[in-house]
N, CA, C and O atoms as a GROMACS GRO file, in nm:
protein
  312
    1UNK      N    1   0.084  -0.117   0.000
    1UNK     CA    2   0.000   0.000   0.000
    1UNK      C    3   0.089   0.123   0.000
    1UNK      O    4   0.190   0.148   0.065
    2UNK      N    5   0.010   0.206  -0.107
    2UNK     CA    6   0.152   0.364  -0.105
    2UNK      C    7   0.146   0.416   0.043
    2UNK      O    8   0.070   0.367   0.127
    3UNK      N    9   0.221   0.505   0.064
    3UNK     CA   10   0.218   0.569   0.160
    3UNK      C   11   0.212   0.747   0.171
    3UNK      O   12   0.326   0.775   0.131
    4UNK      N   13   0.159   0.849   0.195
    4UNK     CA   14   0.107   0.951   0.194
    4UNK      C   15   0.158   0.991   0.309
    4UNK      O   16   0.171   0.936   0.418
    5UNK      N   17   0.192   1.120   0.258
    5UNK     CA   18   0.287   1.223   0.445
    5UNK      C   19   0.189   1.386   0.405
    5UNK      O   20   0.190   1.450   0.300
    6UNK      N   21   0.132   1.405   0.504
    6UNK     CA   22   0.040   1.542   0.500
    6UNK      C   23   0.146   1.657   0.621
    6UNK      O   24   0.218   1.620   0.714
    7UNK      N   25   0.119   1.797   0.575
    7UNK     CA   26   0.181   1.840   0.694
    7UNK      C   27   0.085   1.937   0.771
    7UNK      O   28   0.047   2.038   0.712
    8UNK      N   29   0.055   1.920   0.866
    8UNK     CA   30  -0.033   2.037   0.924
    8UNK      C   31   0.006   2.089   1.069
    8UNK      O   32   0.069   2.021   1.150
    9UNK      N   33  -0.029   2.191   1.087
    9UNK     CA   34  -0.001   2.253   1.258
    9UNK      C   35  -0.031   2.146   1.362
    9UNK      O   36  -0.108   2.053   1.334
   10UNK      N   37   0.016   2.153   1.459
   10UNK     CA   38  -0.034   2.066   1.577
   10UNK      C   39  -0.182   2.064   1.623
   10UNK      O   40  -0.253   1.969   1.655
   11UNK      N   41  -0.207   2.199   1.616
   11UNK     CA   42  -0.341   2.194   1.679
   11UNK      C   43  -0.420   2.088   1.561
   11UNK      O   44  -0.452   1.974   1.594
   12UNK      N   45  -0.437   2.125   1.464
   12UNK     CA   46  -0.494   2.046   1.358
   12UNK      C   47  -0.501   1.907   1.368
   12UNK      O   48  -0.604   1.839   1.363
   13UNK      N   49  -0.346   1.856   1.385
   13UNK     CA   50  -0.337   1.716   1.388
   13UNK      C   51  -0.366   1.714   1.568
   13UNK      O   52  -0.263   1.680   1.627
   14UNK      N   53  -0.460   1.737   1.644
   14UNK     CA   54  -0.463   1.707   1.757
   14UNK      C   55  -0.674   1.674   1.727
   14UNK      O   56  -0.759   1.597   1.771
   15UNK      N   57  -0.671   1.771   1.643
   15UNK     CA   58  -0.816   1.778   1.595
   15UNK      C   59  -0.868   1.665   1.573
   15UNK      O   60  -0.950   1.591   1.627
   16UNK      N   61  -0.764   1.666   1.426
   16UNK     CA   62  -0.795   1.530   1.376
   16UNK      C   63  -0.780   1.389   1.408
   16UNK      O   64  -0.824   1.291   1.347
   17UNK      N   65  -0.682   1.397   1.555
   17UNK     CA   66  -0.681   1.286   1.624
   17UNK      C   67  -0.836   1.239   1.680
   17UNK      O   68  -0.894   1.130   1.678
   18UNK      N   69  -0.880   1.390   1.736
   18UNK     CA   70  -0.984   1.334   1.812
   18UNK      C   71  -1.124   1.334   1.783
   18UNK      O   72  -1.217   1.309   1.859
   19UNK      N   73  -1.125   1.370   1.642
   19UNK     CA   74  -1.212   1.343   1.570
   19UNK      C   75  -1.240   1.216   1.523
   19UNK      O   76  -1.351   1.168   1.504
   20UNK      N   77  -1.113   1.156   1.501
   20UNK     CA   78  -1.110   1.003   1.461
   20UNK      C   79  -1.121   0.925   1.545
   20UNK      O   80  -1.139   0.807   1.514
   21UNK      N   81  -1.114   0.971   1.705
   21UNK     CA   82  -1.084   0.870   1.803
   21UNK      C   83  -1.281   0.923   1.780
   21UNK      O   84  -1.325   0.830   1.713
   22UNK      N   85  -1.343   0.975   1.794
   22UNK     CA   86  -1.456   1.010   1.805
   22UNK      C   87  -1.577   0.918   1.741
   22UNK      O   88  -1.688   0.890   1.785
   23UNK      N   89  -1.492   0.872   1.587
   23UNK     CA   90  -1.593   0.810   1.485
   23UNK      C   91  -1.528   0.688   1.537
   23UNK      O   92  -1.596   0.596   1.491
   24UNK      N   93  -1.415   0.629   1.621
   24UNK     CA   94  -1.373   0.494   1.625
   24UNK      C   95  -1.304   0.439   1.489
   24UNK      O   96  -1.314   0.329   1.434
   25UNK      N   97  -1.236   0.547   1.458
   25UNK     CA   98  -1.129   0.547   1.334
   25UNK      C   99  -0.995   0.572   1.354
   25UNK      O  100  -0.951   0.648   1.440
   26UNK      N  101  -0.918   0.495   1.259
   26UNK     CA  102  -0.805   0.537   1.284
   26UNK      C  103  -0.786   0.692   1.180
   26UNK      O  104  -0.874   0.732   1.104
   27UNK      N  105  -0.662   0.757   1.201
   27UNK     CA  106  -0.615   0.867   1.156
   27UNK      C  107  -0.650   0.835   1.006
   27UNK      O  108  -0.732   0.888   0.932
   28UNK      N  109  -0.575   0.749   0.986
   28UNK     CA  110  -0.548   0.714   0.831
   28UNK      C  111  -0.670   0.704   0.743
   28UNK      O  112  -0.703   0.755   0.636
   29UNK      N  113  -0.747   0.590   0.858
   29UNK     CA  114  -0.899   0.550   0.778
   29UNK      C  115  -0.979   0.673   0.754
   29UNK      O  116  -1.031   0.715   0.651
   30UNK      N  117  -0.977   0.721   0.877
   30UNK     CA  118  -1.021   0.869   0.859
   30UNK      C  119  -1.015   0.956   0.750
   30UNK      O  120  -1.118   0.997   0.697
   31UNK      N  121  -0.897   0.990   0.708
   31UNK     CA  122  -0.864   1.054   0.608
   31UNK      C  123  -0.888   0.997   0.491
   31UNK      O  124  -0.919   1.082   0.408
   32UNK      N  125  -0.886   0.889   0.449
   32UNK     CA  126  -0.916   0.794   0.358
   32UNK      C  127  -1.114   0.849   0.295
   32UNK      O  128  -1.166   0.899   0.196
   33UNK      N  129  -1.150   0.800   0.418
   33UNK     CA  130  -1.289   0.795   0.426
   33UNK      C  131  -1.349   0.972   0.367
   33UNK      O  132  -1.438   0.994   0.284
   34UNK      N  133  -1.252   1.088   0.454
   34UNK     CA  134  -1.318   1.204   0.372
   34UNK      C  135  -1.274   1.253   0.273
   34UNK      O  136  -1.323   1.339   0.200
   35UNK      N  137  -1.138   1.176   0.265
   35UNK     CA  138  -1.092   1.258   0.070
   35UNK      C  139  -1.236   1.128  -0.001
   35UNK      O  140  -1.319   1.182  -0.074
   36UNK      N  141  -1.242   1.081   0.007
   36UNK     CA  142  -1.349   0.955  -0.091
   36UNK      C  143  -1.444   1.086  -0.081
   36UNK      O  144  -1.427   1.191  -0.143
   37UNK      N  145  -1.553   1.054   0.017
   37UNK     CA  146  -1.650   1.148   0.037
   37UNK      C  147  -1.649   1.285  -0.064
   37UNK      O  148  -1.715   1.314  -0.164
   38UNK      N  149  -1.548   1.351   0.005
   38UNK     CA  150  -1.537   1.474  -0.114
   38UNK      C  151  -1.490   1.431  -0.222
   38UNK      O  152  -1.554   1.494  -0.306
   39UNK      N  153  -1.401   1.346  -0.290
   39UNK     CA  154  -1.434   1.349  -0.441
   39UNK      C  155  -1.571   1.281  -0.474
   39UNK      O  156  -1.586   1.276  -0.596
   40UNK      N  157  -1.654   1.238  -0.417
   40UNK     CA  158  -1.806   1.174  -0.474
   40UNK      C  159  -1.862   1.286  -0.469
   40UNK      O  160  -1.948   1.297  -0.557
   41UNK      N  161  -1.845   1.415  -0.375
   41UNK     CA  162  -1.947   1.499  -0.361
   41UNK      C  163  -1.908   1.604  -0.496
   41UNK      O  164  -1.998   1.670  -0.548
   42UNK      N  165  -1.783   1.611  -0.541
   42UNK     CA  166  -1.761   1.690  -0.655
   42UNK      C  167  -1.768   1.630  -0.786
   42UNK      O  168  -1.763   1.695  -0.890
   43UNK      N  169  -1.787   1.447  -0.778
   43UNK     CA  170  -1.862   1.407  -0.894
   43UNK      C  171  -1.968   1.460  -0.928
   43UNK      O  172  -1.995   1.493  -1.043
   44UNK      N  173  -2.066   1.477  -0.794
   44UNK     CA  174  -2.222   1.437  -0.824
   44UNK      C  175  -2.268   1.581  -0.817
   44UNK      O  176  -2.383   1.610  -0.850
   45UNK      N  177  -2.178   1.676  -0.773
   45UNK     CA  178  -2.203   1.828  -0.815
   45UNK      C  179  -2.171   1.856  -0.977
   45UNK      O  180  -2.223   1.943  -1.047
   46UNK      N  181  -2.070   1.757  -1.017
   46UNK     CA  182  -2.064   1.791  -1.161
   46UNK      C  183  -2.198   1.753  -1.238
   46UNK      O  184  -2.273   1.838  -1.287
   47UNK      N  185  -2.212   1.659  -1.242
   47UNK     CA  186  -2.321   1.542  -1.245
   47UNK      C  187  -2.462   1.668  -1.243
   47UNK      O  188  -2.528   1.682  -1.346
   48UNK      N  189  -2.492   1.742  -1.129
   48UNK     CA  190  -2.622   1.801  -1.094
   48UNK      C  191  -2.611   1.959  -1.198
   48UNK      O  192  -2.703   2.023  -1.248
   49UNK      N  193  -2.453   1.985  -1.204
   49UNK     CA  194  -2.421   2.108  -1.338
   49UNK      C  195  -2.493   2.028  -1.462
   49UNK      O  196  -2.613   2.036  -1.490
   50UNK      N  197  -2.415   1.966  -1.516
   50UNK     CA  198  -2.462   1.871  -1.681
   50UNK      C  199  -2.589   1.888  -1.645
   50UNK      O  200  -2.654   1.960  -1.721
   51UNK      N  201  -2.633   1.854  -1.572
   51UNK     CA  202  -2.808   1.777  -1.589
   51UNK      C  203  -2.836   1.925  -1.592
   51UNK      O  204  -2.835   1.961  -1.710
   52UNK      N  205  -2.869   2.062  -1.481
   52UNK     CA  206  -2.920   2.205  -1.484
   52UNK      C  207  -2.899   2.229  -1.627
   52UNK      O  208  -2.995   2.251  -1.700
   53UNK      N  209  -2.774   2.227  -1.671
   53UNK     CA  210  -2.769   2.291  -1.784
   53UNK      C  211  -2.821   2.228  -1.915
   53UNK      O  212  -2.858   2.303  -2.005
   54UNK      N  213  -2.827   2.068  -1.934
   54UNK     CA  214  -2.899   2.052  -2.036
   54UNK      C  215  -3.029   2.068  -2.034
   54UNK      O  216  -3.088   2.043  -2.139
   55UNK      N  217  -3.111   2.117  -1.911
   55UNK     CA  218  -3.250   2.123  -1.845
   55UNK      C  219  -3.278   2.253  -1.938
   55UNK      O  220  -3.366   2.255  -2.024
   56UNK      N  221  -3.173   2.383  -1.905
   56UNK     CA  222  -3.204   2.506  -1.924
   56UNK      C  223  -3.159   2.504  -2.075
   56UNK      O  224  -3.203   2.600  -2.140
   57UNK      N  225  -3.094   2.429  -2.134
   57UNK     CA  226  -3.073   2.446  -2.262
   57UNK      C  227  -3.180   2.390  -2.346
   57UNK      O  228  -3.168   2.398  -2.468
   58UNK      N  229  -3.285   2.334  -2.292
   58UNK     CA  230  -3.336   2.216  -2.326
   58UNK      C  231  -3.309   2.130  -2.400
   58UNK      O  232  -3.372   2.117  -2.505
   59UNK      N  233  -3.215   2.052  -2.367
   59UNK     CA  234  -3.156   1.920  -2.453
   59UNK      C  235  -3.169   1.826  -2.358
   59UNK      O  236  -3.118   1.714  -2.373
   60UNK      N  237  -3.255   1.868  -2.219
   60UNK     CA  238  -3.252   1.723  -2.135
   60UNK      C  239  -3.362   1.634  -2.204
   60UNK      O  240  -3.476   1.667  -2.239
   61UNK      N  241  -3.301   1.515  -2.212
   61UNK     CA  242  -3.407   1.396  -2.241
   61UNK      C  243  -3.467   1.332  -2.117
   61UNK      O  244  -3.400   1.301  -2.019
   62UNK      N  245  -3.584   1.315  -2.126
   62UNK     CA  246  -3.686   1.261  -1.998
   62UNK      C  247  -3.783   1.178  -2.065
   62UNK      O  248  -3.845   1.220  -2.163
   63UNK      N  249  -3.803   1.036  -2.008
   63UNK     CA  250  -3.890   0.972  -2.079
   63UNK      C  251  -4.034   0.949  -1.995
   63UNK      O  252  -4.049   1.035  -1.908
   64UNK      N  253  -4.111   0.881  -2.000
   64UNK     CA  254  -4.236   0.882  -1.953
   64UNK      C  255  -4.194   0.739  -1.857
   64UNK      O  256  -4.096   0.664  -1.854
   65UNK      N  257  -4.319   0.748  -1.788
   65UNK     CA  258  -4.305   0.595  -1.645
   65UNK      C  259  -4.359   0.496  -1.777
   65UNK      O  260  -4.336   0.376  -1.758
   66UNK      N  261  -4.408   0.520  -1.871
   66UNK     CA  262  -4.460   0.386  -1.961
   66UNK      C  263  -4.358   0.318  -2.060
   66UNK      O  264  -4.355   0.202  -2.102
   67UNK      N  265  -4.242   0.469  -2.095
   67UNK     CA  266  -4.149   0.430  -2.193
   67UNK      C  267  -4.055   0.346  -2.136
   67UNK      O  268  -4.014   0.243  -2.189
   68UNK      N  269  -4.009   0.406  -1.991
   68UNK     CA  270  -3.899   0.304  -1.877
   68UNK      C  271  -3.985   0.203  -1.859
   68UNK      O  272  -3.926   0.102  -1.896
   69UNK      N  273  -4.124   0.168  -1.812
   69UNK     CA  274  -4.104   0.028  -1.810
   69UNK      C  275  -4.129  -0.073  -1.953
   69UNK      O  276  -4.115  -0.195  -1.947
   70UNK      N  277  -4.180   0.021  -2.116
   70UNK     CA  278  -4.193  -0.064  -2.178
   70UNK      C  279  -4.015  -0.164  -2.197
   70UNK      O  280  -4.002  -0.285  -2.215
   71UNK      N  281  -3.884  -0.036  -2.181
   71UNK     CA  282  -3.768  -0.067  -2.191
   71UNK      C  283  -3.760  -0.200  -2.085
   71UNK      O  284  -3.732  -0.311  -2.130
   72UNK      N  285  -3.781  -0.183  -1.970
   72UNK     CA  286  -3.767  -0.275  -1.874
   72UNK      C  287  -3.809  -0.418  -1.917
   72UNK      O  288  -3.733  -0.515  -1.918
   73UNK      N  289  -3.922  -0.419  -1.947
   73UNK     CA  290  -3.998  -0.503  -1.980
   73UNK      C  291  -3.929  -0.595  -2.138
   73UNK      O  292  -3.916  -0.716  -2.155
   74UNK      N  293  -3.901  -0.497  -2.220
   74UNK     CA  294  -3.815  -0.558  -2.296
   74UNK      C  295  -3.646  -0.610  -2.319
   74UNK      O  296  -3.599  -0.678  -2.411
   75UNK      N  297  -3.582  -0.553  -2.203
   75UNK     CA  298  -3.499  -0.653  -2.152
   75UNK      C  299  -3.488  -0.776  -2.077
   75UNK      O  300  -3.393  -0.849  -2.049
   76UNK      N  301  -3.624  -0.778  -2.050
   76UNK     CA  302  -3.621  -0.905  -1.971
   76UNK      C  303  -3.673  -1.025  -2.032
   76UNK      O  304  -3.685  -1.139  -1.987
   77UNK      N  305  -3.703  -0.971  -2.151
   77UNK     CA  306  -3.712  -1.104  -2.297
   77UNK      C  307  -3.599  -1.099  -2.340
   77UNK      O  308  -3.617  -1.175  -2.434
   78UNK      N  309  -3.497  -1.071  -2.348
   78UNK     CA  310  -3.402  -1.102  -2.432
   78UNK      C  311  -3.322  -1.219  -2.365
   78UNK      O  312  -3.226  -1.270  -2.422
   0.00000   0.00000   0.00000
């Protein structure tokens, strides 16, 4: 497994000790766990841009509850 060196003030890393001792995490997992988090949250903010903007451009495609399940329905014959 790589290994990663961060540098921060003491107080910080005293923070983040006891923040982790808090969730019953280690330091590492910890950190692990909120870089993940924030890059999903800046996927799915990209994700919620595309969609606004093809909304307001109108190029969003939206189908009806009859067209998704005729699709549904016809994958499950194949």
């Amino acid at each position: 497994m790589a290994h990663v060196s961060i540098r921060m003030p003491d107080s910080e890393k005293l923070e983040l000790e006891r923040y982790a001792r808090f969730c019953g995490e280690s330091v590492s997992t910890l950190i692990r766990k909120l870089l993940r988090e924030k890059m999903e949250d800046e996927e799915d903010m990209k994700a919620i841009k595309k969609y606004e903007k093809s909304k307001k451009d109108g190029t969003l495609k939206t189908y009806t509850h009859k067209e998704v399940w005729s699709e549904i329905l016809l994958d499950e014959q194949i």
